[in-house]
PDB file as gemmi writes it, atoms N, CA and C in Angstrom:
CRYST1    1.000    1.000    1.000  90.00  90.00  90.00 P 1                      
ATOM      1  N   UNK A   1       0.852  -1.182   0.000  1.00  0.00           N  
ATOM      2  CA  UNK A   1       0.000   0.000   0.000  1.00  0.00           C  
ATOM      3  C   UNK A   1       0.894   1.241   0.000  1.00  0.00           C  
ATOM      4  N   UNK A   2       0.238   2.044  -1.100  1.00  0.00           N  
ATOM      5  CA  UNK A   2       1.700   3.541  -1.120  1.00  0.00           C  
ATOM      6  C   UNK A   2       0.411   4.680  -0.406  1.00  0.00           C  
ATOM      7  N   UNK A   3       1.417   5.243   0.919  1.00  0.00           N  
ATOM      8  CA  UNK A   3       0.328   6.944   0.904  1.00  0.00           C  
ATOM      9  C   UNK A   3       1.549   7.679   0.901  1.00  0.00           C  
ATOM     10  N   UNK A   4       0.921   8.766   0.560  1.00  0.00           N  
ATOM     11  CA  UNK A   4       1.792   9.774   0.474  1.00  0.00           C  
ATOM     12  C   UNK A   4       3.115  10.172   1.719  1.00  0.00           C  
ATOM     13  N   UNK A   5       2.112   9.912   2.902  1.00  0.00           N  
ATOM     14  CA  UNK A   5       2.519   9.881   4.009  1.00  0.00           C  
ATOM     15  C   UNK A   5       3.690   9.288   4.185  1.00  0.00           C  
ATOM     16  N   UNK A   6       4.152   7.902   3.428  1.00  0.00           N  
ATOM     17  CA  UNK A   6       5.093   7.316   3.368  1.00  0.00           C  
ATOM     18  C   UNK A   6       6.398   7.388   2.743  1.00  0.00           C  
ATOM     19  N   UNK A   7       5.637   7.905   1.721  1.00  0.00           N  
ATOM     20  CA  UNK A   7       6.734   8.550   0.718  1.00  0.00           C  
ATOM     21  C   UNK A   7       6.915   9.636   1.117  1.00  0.00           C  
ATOM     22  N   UNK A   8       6.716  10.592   1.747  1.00  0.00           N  
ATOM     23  CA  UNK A   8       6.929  11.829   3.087  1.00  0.00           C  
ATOM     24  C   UNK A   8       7.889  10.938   3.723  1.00  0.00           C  
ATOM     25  N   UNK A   9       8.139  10.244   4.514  1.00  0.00           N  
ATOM     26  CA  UNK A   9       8.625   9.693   5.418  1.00  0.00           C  
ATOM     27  C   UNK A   9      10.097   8.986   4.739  1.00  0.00           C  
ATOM     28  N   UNK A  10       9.887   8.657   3.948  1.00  0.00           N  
ATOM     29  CA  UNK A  10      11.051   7.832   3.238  1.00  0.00           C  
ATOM     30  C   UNK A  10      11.898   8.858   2.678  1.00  0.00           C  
ATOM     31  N   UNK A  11      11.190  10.018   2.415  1.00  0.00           N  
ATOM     32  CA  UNK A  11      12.437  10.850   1.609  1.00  0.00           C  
ATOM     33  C   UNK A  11      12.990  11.883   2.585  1.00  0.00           C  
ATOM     34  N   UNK A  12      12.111  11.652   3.637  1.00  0.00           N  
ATOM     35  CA  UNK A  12      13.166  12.849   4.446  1.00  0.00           C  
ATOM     36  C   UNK A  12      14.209  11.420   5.325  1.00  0.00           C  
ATOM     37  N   UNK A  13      13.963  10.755   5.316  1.00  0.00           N  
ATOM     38  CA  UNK A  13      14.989   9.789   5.796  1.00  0.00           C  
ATOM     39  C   UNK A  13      16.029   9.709   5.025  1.00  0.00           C  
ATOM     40  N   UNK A  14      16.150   9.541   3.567  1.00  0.00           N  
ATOM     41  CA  UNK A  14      17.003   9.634   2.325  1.00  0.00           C  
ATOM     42  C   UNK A  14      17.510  10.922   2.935  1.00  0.00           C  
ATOM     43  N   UNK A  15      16.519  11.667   2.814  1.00  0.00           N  
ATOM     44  CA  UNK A  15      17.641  13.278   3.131  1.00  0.00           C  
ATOM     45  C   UNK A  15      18.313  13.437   4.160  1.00  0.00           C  
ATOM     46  N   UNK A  16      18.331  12.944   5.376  1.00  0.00           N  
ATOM     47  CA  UNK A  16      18.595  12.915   6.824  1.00  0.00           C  
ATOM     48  C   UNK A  16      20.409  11.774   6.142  1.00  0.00           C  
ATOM     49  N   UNK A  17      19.733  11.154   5.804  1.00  0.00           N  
ATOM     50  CA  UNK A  17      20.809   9.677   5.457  1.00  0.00           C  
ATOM     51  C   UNK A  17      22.230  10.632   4.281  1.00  0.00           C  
ATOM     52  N   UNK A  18      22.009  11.193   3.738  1.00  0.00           N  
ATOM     53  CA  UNK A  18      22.597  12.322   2.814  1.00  0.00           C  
ATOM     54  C   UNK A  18      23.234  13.070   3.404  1.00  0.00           C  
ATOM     55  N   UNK A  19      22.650  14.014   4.220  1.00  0.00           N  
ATOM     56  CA  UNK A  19      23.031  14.964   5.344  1.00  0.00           C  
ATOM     57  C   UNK A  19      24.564  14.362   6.047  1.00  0.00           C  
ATOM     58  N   UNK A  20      24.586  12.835   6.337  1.00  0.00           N  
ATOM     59  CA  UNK A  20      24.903  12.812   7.587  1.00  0.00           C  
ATOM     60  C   UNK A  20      26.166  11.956   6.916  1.00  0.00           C  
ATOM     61  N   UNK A  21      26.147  11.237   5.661  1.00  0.00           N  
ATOM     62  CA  UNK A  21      26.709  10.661   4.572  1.00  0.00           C  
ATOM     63  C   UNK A  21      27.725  12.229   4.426  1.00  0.00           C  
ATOM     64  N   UNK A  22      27.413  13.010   4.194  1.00  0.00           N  
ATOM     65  CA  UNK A  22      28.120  14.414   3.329  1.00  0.00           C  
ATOM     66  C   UNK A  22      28.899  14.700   4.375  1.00  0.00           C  
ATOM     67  N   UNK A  23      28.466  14.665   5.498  1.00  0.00           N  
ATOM     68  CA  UNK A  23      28.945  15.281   6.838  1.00  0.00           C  
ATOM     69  C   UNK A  23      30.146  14.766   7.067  1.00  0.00           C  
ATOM     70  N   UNK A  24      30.524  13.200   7.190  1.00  0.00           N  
ATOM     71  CA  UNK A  24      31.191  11.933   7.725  1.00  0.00           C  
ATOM     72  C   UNK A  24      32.545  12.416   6.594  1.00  0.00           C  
ATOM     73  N   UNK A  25      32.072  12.187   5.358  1.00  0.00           N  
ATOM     74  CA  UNK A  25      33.042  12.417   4.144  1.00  0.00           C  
ATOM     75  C   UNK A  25      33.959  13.813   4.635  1.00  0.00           C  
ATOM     76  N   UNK A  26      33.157  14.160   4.825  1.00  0.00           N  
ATOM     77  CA  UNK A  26      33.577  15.821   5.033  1.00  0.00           C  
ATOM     78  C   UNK A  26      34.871  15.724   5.849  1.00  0.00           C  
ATOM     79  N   UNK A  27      34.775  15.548   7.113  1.00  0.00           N  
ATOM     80  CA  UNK A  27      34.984  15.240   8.338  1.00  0.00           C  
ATOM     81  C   UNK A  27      36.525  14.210   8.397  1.00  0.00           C  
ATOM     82  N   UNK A  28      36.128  13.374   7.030  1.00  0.00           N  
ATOM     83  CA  UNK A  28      37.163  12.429   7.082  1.00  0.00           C  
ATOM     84  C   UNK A  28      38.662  12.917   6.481  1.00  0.00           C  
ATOM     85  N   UNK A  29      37.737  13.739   5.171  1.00  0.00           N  
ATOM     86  CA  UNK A  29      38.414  14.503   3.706  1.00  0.00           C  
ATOM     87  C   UNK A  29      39.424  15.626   4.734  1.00  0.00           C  
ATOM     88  N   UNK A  30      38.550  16.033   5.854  1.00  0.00           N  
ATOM     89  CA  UNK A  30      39.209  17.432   6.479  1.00  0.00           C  
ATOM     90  C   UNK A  30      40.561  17.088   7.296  1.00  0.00           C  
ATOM     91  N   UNK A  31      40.381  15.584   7.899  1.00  0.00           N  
ATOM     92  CA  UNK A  31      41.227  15.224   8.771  1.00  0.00           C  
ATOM     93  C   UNK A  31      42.258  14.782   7.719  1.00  0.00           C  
ATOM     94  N   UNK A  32      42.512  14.104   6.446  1.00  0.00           N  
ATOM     95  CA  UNK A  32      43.235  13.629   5.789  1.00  0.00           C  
ATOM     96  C   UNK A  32      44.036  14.965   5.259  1.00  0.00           C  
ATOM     97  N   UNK A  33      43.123  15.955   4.750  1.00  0.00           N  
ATOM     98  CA  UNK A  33      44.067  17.297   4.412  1.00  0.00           C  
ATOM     99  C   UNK A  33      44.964  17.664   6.058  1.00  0.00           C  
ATOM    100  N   UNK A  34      44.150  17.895   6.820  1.00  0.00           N  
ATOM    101  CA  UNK A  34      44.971  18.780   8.018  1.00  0.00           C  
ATOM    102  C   UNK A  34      46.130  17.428   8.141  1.00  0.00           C  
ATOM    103  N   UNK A  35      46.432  16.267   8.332  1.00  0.00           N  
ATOM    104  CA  UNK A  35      47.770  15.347   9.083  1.00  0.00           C  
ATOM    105  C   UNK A  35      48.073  15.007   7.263  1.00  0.00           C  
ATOM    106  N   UNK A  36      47.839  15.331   6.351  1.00  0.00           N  
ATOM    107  CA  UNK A  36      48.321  14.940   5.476  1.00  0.00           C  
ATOM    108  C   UNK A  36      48.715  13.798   4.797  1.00  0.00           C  
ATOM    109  N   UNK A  37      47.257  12.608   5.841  1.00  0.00           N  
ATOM    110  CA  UNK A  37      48.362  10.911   6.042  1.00  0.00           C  
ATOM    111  C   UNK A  37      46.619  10.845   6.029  1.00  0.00           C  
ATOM    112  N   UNK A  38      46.677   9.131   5.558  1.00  0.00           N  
ATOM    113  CA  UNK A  38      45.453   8.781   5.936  1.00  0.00           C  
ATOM    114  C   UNK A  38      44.937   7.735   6.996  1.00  0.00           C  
ATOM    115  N   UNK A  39      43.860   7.772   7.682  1.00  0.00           N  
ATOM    116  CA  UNK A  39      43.723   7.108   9.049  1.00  0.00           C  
ATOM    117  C   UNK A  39      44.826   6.174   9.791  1.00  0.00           C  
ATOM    118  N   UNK A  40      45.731   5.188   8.868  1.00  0.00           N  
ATOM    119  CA  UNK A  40      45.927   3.987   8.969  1.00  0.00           C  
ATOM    120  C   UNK A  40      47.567   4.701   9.472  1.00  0.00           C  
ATOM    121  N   UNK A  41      48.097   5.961   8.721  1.00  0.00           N  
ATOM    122  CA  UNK A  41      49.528   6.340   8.723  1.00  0.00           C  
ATOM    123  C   UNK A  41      48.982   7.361  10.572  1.00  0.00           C  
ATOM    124  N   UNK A  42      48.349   8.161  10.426  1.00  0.00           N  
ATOM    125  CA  UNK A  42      48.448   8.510  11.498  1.00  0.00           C  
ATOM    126  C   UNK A  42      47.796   7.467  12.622  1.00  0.00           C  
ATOM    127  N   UNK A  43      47.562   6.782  12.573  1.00  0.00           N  
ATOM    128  CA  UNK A  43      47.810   5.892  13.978  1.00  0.00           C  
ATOM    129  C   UNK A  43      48.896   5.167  14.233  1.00  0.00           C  
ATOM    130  N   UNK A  44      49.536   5.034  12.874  1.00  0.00           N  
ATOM    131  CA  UNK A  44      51.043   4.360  13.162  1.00  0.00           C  
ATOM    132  C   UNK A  44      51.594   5.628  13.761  1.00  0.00           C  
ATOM    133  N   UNK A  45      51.589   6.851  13.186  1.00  0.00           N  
ATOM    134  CA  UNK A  45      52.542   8.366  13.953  1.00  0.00           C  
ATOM    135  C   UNK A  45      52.632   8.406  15.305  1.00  0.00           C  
ATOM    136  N   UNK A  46      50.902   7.993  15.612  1.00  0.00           N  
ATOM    137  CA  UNK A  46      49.987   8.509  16.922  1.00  0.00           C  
ATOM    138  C   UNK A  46      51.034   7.406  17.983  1.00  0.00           C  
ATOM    139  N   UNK A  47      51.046   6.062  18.054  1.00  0.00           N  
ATOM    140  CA  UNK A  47      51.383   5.227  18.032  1.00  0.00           C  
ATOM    141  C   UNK A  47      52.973   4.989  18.600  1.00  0.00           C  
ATOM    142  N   UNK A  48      53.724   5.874  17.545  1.00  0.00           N  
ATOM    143  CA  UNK A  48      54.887   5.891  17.750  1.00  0.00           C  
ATOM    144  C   UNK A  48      55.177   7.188  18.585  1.00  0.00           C  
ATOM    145  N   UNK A  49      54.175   8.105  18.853  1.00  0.00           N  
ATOM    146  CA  UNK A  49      54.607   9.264  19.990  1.00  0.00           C  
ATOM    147  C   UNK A  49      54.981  10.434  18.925  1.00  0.00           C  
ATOM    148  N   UNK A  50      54.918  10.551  17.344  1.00  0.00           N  
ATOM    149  CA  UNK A  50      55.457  11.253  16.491  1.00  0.00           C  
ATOM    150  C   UNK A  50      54.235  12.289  15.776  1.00  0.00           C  
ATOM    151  N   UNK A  51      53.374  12.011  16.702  1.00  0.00           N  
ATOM    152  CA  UNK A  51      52.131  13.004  16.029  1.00  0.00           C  
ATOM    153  C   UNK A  51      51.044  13.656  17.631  1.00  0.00           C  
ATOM    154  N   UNK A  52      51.146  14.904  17.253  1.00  0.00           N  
ATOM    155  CA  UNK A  52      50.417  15.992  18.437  1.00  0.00           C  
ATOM    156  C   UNK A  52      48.700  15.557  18.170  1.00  0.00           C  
ATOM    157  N   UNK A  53      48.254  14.706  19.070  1.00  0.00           N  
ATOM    158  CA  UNK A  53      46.658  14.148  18.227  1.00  0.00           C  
ATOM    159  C   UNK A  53      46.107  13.541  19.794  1.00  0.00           C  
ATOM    160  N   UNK A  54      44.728  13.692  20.230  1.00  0.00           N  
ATOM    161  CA  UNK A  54      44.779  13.246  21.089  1.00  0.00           C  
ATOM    162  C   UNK A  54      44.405  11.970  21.074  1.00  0.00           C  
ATOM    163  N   UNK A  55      43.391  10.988  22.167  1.00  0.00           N  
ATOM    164  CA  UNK A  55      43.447   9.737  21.862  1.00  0.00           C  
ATOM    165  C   UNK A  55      41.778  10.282  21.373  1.00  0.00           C  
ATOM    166  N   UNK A  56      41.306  10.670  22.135  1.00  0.00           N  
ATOM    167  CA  UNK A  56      40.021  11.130  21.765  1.00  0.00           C  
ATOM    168  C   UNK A  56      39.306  11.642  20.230  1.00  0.00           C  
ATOM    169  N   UNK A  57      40.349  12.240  19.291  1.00  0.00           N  
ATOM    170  CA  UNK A  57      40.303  12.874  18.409  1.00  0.00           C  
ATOM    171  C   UNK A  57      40.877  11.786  17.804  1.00  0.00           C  
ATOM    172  N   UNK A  58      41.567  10.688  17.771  1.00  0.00           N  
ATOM    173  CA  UNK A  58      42.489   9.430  17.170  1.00  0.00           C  
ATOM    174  C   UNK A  58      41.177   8.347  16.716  1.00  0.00           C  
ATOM    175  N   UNK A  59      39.859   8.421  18.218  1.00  0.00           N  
ATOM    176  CA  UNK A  59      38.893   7.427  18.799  1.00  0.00           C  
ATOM    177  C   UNK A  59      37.858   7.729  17.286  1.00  0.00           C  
ATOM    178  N   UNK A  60      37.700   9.309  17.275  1.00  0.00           N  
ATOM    179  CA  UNK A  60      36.688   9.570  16.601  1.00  0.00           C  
ATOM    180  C   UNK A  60      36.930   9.661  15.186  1.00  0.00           C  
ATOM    181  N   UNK A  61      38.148   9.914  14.866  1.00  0.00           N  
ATOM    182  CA  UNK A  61      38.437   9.258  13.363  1.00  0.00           C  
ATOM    183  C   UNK A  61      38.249   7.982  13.036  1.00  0.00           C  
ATOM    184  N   UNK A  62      38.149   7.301  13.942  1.00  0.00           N  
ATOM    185  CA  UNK A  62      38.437   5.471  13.667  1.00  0.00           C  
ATOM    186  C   UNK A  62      36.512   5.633  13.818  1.00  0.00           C  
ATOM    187  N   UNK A  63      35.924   5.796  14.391  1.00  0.00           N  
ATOM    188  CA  UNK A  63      34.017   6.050  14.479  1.00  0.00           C  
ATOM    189  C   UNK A  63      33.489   6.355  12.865  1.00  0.00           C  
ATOM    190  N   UNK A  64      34.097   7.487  12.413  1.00  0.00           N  
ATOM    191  CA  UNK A  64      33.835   7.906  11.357  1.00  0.00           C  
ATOM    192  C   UNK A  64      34.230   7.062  10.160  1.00  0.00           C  
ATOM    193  N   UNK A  65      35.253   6.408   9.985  1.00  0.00           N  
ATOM    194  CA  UNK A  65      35.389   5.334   9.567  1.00  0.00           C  
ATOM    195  C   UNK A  65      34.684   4.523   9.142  1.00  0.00           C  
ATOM    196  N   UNK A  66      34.381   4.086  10.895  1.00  0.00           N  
ATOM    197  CA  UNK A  66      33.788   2.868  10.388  1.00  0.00           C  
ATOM    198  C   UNK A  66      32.180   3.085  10.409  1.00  0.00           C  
ATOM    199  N   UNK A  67      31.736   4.561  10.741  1.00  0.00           N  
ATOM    200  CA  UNK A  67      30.078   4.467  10.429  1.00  0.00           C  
ATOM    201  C   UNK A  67      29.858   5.025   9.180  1.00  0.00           C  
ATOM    202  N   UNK A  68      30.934   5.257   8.861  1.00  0.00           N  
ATOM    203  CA  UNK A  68      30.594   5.464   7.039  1.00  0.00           C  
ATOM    204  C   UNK A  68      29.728   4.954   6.271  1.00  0.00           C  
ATOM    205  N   UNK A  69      30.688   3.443   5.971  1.00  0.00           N  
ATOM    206  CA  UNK A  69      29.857   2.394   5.301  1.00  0.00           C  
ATOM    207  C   UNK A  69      28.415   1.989   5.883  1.00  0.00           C  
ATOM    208  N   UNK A  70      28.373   2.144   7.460  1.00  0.00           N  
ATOM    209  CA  UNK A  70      26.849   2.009   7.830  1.00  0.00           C  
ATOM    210  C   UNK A  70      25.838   2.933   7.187  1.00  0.00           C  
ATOM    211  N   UNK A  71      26.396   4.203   7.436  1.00  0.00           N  
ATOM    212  CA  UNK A  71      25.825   5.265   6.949  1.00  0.00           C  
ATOM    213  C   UNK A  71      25.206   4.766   5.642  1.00  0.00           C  
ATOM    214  N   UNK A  72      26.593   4.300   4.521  1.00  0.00           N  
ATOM    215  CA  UNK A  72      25.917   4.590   3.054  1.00  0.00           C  
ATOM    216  C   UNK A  72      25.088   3.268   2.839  1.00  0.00           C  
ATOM    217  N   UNK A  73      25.367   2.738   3.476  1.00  0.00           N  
ATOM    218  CA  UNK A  73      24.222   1.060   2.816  1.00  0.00           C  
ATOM    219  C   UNK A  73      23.179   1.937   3.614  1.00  0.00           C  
ATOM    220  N   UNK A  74      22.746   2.325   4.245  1.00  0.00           N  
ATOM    221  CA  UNK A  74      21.078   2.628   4.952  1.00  0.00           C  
ATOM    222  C   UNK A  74      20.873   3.399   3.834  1.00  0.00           C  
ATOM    223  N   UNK A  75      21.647   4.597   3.573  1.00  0.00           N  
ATOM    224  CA  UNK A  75      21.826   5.898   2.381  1.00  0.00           C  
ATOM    225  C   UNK A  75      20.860   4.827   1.115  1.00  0.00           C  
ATOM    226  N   UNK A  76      21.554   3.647   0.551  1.00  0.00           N  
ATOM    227  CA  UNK A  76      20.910   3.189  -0.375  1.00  0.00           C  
ATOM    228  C   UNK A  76      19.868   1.928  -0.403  1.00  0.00           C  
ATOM    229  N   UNK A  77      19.911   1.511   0.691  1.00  0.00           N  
ATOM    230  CA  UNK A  77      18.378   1.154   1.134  1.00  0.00           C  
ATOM    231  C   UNK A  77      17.204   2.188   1.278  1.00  0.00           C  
ATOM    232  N   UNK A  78      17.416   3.218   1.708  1.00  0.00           N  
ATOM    233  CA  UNK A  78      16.373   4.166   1.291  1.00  0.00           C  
ATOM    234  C   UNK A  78      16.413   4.861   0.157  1.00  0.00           C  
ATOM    235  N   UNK A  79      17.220   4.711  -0.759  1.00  0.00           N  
ATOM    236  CA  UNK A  79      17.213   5.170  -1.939  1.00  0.00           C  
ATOM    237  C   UNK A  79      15.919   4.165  -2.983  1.00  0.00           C  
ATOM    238  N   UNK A  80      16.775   2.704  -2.336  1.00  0.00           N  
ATOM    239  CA  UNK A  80      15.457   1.552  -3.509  1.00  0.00           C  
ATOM    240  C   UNK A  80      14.091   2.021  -2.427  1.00  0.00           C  
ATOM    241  N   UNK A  81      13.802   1.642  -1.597  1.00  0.00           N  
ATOM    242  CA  UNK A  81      12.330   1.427  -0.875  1.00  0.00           C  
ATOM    243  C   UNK A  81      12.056   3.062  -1.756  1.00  0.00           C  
ATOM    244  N   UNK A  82      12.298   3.956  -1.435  1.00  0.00           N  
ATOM    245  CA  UNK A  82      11.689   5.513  -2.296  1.00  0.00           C  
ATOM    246  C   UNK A  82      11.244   4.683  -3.991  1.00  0.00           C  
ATOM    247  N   UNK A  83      12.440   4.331  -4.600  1.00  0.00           N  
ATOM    248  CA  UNK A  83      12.256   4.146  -5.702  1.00  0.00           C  
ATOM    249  C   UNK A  83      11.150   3.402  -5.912  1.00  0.00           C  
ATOM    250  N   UNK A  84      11.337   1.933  -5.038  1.00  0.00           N  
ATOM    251  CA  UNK A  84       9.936   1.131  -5.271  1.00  0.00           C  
ATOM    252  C   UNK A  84       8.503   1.411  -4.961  1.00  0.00           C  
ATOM    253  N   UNK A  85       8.614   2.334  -3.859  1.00  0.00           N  
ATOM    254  CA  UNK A  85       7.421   3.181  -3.165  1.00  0.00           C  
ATOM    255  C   UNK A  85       7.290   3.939  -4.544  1.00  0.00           C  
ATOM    256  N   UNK A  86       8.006   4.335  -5.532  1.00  0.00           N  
ATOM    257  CA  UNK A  86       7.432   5.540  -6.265  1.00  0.00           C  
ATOM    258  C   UNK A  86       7.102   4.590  -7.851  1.00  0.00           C  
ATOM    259  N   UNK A  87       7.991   3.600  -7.927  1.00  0.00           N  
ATOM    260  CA  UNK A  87       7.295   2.506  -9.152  1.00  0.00           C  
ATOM    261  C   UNK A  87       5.593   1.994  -8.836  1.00  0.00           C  
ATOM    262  N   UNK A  88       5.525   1.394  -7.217  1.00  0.00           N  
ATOM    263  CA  UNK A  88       4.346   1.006  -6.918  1.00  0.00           C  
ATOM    264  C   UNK A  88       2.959   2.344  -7.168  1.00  0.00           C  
ATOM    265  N   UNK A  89       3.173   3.115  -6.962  1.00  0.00           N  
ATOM    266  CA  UNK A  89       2.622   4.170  -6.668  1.00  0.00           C  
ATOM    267  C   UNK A  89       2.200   4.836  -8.366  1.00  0.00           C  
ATOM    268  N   UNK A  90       2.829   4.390  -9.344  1.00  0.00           N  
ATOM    269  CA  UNK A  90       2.813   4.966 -10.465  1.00  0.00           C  
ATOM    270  C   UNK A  90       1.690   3.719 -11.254  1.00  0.00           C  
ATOM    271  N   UNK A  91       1.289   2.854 -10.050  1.00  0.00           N  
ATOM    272  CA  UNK A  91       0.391   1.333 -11.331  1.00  0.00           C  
ATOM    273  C   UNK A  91      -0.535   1.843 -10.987  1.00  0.00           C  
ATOM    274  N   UNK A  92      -0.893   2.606  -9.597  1.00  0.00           N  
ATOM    275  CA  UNK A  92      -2.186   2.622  -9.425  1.00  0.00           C  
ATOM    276  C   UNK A  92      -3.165   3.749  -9.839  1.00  0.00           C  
TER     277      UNK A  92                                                      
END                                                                             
């Protein structure tokens, strides 16, 4: 059954899922420009005592990481359910 209501609901989730997808990238892209190394080199730095980083700020790069990929598979699970919500919605 398609209501509108749903398809309301599904696309601000897509958009929420986008938002937060753009954000993460962002976040990751910013930390790779500022240490100039990517996640894997600055924890070897961090590691060896050769990089000013705290553990906290070390914790939340490794988060972002890894909720990325969570992020984008939900990102495109609500991409098909919209799509199929909007194929179903077009028979009737």
């Amino acid at each position: 059954m398609h209501t509108d209501e749903y398809e309301i609901s599904i696309a601000r989730e897509l958009n929420h899922h986008q938002q937060v997808v753009k954000k993460i990238r962002a976040k990751l892209e910013e930390r790779r420009q500022k240490f100039a190394m990517d996640y894997p080199e600055v924890a070897k730095a961090f590691a060896e005592g050769r990089l000013a980083l705290t553990e906290k700020e070390l914790a939340q790069w490794q988060d972002d990481i890894e909720a990325l990929p969570v992020w984008e598979q939900r990102l495109e699970e609500y991409r098909q359910a919209l799509a199929m919500m909007r194929i179903s919605a077009s028979r009737f």
